[in-house]
N, C-alpha and C positions, 0 to 999 in steps of 0.2 A: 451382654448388657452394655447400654450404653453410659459412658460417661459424662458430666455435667462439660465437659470439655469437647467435646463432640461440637455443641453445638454454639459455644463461645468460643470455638478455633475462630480465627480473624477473618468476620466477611465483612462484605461491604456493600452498603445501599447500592443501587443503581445509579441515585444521585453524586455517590463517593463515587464509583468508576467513572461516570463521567468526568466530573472534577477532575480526575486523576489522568485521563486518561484525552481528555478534552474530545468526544462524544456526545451521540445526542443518546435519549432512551430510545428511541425508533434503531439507532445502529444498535445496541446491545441487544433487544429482541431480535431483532433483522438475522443476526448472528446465533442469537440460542433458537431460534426458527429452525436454522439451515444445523440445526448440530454442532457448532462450533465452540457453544458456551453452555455448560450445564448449572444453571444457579439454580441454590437450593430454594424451593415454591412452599413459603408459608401463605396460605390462602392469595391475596394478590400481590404481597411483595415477596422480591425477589432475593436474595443475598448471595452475593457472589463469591468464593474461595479465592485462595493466595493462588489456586490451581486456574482458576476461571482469570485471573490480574493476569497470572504471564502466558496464558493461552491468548489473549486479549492482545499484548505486548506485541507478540507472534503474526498474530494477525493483522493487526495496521503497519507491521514490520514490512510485511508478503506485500501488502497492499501498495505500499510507498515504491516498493521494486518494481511494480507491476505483476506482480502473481493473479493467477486467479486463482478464486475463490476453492475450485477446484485441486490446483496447486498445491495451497495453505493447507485444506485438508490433509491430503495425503502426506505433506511433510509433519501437521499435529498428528496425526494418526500415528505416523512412524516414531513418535516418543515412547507408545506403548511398547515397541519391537524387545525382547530379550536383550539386546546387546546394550541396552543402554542409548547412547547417540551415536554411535560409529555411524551407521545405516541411515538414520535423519542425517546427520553431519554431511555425508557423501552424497544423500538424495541434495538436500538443500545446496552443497556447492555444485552439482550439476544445474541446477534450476536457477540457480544464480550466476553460472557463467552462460547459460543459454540465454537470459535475460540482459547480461551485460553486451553480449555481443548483437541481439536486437536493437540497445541504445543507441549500441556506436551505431551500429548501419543506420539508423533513423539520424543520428547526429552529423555524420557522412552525407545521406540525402539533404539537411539541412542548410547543410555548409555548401554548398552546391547550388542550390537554388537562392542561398542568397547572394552567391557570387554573382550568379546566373543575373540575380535583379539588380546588383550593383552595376554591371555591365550596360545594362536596358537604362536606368537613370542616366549612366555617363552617356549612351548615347542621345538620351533624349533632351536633356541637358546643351549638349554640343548643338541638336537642332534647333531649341529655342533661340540657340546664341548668334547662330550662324543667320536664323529669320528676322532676329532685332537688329543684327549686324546690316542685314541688306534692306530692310526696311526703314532702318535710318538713312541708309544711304540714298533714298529712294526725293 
């Protein structure tokens, strides 16, 4: 049987997640589309759980590091595991030191190529200077 509490535990419009969460409705469907977000369906509104906020949380979390969506899943997935979060914990800093050393090496190629162009200006620089030089002289 269910209880009057059941269904007053704390959800939230679509329009509160966004607000909260700063979202459009297109992301929050996009997301309970793909399995991510399970809100509970009174004919066509939606009301989302304290469970759906920090799955939510999770997700634009993955998303800011660069995870894929793919990823995300399988690290929410691993909440359900026995152990609690050991297993998420381990998965997730796996995933996040394989992502932070993709940065660097993008930050690496970065720094390099803008050396690369500092280089090309100083020279090209030098060349204007040296053809105003000789064409004044002219």
């Amino acid at each position: 049987m269910h209880s009057m509490n059941d269904m007053t535990e704390e959800t939230k419009t679509i329009r509160e997640m966004c607000d909260e969460f700063d979202v459009t409705p297109r992301t929050l469907r996009f997301y309970e589309a793909k399995e991510l977000l399970f809100p509970i369906r009174e004919g066509q509104k939606r009301l989302f759980t304290k469970r759906d906020a920090a799955r939510l949380k999770l997700i634009l979390r993955g998303k800011r590091f660069g995870f894929s969506l793919e990823e995300i899943r399988q690290l929410l997935d691993l909440y359900h595991m026995g152990d609690q979060q050991l297993t998420q914990l381990t998965r997730t800093h796996e995933i996040a030191k394989e992502r932070l050393a993709d940065m660097e090496r993008q930050r690496a190629e970065l720094d390099e190529a803008i050396n690369d162009l500092n280089d090309q200006l100083g020279w090209v620089e030098q060349m204007i200077t040296s053809m105003q030089t000789s064409k004044a002289a002219e």
